[in-house]
N, CA, C and O atoms as a DFTB+ gen file, in Angstrom:
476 C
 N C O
     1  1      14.258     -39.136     -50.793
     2  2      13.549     -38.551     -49.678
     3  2      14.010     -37.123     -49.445
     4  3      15.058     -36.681     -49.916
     5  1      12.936     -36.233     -48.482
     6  2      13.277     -35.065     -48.067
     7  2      13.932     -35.187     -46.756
     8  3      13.841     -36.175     -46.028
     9  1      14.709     -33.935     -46.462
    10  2      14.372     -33.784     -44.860
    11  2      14.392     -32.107     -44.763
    12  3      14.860     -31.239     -45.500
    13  1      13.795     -32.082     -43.736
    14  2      13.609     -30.481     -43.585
    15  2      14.598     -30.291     -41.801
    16  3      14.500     -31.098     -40.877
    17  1      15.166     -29.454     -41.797
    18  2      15.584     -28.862     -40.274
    19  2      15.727     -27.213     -40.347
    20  3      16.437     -26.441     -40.990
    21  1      14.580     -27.062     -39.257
    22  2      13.874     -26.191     -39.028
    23  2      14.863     -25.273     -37.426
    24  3      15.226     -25.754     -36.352
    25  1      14.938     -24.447     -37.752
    26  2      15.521     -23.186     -36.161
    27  2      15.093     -22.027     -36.208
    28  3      14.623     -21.383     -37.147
    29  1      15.368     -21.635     -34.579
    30  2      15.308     -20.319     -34.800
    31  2      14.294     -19.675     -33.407
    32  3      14.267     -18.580     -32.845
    33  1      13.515     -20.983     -33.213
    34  2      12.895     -20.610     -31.969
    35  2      13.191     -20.468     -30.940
    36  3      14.130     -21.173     -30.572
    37  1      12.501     -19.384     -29.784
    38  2      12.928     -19.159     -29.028
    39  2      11.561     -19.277     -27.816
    40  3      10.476     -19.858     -27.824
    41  1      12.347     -18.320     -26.742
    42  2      11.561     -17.643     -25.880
    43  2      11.546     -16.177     -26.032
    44  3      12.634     -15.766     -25.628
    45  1      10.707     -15.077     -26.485
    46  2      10.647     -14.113     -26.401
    47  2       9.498     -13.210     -25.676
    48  3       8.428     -13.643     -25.247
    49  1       9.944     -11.889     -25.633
    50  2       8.429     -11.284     -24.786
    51  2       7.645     -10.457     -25.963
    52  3       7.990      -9.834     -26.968
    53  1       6.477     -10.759     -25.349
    54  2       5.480      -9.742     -26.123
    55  2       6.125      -8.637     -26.959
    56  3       7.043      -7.953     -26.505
    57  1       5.648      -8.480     -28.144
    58  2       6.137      -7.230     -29.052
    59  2       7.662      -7.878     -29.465
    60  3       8.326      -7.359     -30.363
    61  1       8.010      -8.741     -28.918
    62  2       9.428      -9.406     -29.914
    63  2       9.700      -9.783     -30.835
    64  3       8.735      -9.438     -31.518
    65  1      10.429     -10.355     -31.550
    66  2      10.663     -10.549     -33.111
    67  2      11.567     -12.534     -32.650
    68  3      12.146     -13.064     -31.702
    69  1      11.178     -12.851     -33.882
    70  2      12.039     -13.908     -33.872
    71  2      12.147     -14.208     -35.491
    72  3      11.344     -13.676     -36.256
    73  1      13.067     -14.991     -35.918
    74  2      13.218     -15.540     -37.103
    75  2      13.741     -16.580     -37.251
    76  3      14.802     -16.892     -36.711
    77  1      12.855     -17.542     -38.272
    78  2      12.917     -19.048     -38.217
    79  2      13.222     -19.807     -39.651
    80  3      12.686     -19.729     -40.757
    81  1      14.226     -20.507     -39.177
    82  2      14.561     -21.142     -40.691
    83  2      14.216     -22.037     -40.854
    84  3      13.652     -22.572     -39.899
    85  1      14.303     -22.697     -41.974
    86  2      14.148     -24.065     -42.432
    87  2      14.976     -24.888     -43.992
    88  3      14.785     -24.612     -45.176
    89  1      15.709     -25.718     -43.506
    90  2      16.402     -25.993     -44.885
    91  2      15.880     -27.345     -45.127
    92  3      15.303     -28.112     -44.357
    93  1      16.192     -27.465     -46.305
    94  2      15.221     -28.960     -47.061
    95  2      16.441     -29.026     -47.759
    96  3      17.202     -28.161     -48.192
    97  1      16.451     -30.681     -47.769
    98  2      17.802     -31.278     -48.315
    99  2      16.963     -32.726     -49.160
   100  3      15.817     -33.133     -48.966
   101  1      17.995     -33.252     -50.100
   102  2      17.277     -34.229     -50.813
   103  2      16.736     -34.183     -52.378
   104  3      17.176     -33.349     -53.169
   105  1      15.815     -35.085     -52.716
   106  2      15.150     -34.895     -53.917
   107  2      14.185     -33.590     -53.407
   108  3      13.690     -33.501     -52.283
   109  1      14.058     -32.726     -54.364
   110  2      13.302     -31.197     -54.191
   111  2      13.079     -31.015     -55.599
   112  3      14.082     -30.956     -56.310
   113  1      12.252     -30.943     -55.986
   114  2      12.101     -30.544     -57.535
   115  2      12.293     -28.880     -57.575
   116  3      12.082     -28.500     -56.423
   117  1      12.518     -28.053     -58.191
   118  2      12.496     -27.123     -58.844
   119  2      11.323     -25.983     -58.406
   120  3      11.497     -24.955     -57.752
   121  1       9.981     -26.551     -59.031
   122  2       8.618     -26.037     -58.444
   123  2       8.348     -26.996     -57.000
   124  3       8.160     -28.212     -57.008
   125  1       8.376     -26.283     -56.014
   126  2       8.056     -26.528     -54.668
   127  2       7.333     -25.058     -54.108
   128  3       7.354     -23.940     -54.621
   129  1       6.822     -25.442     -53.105
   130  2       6.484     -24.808     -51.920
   131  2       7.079     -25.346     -50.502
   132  3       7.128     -26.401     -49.870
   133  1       7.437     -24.205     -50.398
   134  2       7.617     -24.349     -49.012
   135  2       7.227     -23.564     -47.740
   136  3       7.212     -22.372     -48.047
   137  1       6.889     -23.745     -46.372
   138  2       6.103     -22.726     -45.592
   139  2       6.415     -23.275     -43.976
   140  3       7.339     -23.888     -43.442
   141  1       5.132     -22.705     -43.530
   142  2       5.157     -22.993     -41.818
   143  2       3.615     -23.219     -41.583
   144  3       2.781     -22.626     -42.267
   145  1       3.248     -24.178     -40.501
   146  2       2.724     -24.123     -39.877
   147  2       2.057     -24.470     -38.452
   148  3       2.857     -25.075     -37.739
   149  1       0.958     -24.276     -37.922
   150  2       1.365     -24.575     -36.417
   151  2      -0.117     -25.048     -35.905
   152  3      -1.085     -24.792     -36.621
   153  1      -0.269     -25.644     -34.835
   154  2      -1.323     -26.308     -34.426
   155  2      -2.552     -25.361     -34.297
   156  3      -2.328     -24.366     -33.607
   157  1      -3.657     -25.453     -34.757
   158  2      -4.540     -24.370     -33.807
   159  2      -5.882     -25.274     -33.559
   160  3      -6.157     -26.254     -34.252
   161  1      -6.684     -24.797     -32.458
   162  2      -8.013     -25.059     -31.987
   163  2      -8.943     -25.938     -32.943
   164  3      -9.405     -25.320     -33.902
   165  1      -9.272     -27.225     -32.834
   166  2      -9.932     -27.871     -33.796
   167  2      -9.518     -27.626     -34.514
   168  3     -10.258     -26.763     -34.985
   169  1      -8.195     -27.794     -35.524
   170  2      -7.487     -28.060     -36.612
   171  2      -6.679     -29.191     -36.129
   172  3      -6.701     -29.410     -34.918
   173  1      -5.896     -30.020     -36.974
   174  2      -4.226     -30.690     -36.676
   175  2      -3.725     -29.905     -37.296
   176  3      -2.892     -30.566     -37.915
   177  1      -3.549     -28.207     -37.812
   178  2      -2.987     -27.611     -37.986
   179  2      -3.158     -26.461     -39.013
   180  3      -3.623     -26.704     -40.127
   181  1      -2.801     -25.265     -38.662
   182  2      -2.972     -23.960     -39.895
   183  2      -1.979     -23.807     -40.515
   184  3      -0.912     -24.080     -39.965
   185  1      -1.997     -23.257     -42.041
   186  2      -1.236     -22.593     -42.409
   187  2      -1.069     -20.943     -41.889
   188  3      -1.867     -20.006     -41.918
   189  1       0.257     -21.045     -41.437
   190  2       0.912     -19.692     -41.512
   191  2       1.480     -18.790     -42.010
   192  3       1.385     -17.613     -41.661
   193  1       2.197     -19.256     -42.957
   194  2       2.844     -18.500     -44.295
   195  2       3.106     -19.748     -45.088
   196  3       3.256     -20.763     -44.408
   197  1       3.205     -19.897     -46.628
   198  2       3.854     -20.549     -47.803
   199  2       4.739     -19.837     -48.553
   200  3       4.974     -18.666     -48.251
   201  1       5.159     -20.251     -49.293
   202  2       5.789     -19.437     -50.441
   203  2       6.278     -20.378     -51.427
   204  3       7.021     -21.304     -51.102
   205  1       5.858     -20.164     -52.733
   206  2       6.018     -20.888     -53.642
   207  2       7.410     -20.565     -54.744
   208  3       7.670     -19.375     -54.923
   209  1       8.352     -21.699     -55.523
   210  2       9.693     -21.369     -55.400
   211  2       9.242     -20.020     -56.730
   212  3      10.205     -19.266     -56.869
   213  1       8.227     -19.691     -57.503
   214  2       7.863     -19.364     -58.523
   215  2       7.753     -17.464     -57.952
   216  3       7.848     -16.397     -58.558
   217  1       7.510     -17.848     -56.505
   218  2       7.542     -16.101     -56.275
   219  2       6.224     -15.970     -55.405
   220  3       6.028     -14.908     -54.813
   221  1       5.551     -16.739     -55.331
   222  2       3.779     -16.384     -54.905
   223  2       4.077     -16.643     -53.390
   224  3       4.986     -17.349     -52.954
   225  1       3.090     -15.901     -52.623
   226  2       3.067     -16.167     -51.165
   227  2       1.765     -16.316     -50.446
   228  3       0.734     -15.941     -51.004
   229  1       1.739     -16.811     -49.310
   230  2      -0.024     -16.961     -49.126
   231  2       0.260     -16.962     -47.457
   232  3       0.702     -17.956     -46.881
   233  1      -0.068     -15.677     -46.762
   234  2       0.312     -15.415     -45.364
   235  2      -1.218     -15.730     -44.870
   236  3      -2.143     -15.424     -45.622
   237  1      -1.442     -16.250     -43.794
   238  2      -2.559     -16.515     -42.558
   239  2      -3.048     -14.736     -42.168
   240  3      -2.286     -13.786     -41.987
   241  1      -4.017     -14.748     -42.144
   242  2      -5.008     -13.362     -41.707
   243  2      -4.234     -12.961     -40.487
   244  3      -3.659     -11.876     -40.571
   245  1      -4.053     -13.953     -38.833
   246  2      -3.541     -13.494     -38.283
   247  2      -2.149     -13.391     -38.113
   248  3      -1.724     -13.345     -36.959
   249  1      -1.455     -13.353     -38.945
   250  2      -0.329     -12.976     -38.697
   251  2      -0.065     -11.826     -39.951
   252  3       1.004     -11.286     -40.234
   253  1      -0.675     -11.741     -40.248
   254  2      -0.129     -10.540     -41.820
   255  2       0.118      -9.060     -41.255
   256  3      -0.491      -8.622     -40.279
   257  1       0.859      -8.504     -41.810
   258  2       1.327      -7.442     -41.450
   259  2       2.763      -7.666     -40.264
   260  3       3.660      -6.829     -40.160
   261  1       2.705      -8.890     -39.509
   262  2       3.705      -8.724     -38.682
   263  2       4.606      -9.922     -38.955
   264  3       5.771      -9.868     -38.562
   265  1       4.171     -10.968     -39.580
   266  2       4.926     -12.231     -40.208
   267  2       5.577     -11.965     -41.491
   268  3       4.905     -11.144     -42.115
   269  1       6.701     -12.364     -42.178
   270  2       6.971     -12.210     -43.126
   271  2       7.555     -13.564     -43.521
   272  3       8.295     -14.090     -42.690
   273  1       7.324     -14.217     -44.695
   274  2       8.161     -15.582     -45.302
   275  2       8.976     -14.878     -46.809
   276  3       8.775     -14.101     -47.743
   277  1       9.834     -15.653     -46.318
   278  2      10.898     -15.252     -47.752
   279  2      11.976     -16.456     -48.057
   280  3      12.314     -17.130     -47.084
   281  1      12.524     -16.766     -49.310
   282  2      13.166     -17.995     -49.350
   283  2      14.037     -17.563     -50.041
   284  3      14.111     -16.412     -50.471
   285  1      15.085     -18.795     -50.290
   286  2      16.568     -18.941     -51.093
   287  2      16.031     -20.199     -51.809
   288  3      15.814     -21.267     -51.237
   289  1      15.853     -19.969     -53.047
   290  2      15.716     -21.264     -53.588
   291  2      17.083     -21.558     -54.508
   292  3      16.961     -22.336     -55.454
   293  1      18.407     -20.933     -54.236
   294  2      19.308     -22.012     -54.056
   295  2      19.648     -22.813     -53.537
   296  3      19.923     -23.898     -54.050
   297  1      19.764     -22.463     -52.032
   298  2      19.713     -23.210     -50.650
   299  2      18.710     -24.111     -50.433
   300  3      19.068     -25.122     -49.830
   301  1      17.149     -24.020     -50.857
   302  2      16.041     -24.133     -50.539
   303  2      15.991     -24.486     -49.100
   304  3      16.013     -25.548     -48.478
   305  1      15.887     -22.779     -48.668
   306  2      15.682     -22.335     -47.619
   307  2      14.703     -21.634     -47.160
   308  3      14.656     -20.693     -47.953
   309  1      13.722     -21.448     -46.236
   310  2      12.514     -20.476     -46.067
   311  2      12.707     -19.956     -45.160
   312  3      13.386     -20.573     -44.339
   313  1      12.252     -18.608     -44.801
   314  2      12.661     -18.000     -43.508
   315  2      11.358     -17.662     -42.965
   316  3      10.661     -17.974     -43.931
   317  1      10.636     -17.285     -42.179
   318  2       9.533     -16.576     -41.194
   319  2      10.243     -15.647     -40.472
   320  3      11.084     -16.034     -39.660
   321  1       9.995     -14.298     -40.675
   322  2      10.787     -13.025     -39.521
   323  2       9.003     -12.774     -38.787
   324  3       7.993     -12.313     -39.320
   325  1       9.153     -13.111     -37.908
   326  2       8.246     -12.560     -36.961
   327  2       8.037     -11.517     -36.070
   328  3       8.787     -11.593     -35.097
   329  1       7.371     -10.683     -36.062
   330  2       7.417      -9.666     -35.720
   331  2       6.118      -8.594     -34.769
   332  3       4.996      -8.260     -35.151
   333  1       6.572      -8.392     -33.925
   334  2       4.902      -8.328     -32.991
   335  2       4.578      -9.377     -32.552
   336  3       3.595      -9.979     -32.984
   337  1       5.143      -9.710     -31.841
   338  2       4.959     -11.100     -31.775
   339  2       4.030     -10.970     -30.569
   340  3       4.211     -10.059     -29.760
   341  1       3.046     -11.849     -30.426
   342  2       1.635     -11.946     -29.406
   343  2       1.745     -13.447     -28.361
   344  3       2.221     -14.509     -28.762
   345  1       1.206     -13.222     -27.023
   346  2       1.132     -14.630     -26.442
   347  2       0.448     -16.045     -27.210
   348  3       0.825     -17.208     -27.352
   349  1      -0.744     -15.269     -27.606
   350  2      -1.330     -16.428     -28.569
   351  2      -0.554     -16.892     -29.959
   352  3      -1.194     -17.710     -30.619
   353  1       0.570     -16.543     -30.435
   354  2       1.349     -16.785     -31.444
   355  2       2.431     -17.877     -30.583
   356  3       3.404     -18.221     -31.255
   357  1       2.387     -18.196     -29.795
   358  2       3.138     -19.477     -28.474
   359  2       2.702     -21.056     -29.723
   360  3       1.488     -21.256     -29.760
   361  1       3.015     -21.422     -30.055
   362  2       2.980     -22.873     -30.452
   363  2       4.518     -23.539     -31.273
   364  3       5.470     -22.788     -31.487
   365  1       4.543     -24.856     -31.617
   366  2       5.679     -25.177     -32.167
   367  2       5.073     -25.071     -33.643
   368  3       4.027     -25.481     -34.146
   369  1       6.218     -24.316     -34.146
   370  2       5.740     -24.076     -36.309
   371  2       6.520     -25.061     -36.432
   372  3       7.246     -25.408     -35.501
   373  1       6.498     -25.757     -37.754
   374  2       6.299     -26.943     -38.620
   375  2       6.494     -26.555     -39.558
   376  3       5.570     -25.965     -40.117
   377  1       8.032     -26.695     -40.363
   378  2       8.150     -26.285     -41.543
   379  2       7.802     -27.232     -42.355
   380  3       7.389     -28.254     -41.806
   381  1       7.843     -27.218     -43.672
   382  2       6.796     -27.960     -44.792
   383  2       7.587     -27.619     -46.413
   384  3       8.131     -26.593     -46.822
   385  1       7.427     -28.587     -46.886
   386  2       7.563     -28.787     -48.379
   387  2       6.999     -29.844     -49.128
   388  3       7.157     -31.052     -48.948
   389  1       6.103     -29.077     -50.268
   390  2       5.685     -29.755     -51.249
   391  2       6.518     -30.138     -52.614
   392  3       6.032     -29.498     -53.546
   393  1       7.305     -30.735     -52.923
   394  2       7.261     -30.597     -54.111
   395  2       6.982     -32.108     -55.030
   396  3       6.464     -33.064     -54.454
   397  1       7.323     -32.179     -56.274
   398  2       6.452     -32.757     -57.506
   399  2       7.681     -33.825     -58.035
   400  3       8.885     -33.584     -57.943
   401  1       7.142     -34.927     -58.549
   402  2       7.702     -35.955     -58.979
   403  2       6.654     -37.008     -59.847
   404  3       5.846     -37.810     -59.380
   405  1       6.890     -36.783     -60.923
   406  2       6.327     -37.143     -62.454
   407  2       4.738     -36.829     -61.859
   408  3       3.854     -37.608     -61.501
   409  1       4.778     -35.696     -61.907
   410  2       2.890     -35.540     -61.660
   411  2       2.296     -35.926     -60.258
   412  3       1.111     -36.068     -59.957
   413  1       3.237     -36.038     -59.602
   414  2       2.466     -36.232     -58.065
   415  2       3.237     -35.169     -56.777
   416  3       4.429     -34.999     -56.518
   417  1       2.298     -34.725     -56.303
   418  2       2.683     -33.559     -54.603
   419  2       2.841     -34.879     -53.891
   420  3       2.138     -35.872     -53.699
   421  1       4.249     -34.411     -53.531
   422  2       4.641     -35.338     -52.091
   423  2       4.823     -34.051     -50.896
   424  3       5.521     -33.084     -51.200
   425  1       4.171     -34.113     -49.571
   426  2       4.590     -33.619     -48.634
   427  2       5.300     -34.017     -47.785
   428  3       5.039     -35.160     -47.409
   429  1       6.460     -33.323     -47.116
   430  2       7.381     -33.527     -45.941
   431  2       7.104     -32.524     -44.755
   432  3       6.730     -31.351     -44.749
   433  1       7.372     -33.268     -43.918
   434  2       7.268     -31.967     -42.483
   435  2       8.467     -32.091     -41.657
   436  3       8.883     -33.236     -41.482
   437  1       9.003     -31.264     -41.198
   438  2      10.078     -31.125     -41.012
   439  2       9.717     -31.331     -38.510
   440  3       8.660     -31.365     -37.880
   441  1      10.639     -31.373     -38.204
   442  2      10.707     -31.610     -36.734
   443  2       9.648     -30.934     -35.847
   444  3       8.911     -31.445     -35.004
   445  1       9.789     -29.302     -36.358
   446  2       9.223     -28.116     -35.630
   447  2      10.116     -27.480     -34.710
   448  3      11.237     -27.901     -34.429
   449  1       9.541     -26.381     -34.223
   450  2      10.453     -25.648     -33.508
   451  2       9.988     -24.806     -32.958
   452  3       9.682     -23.835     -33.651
   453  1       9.645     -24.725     -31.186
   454  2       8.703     -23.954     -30.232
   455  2       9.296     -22.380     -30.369
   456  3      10.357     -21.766     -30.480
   457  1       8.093     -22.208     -30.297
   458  2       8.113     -20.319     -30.458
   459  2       7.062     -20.431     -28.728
   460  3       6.111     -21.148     -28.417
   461  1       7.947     -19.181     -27.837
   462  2       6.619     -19.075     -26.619
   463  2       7.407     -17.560     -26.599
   464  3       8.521     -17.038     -26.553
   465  1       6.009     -17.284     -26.668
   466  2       6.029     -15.605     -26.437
   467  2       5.133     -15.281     -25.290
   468  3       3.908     -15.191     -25.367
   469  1       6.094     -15.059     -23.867
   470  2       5.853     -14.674     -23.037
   471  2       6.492     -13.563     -22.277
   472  3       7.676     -13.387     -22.562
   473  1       5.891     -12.631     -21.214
   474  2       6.452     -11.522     -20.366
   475  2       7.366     -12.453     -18.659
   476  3       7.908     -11.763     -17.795
């Protein structure tokens, strides 16, 4: 099994920064992804950032330019530095890992961890 534990959230104000980790412990294959994401409007949930252990990244429209994901895939660790941070960016992120075992994606989700960006 996986487990993921996810930090880093806070309370911050408008235009703040936060940065959020996530470590995954366990069986992890090699090729994984790992990312964030968070509830939105008629979804059970968006992607917000991924990053794949191979180098590739795949950031959400609204957050690009001010979100950044980056990992340790010694540690297999992912980070989110957030940045500009907006009231509507307020939800709990959900860190995440895919990885592979003889030809099959298993997903894990990790606890979450409230982000509220308020004045």
């Amino acid at each position: 099994q996986v487990q993921l534990v996810a930090s880093g959230g806070g309370l911050v104000q408008p235009g703040g920064s936060l940065r959020l980790s996530c470590a995954a412990s366990g069986s992890i294959s090699s090729d994984n992804t790992m990312g964030w994401y968070r509830p939105a409007p008629g979804k059970q949930r968006e992607l917000v950032a991924v990053s794949s252990s191979g180098g590739s990244t795949n950031t959400a429209n609204s957050v690009q330019g001010r979100f950044t994901i980056s990992r340790d895939n010694a540690k297999n660790t992912v980070y989110l530095q957030m940045s500009s941070l907006k009231p509507e960016d307020t939800a709990v992120y959900s860190c995440y890992v895919r990885t592979w075992s003889r030809g099959n994606a298993n997903d894990f989700w990790g606890q979450g961890t409230q982000v509220t960006v308020s004045s």
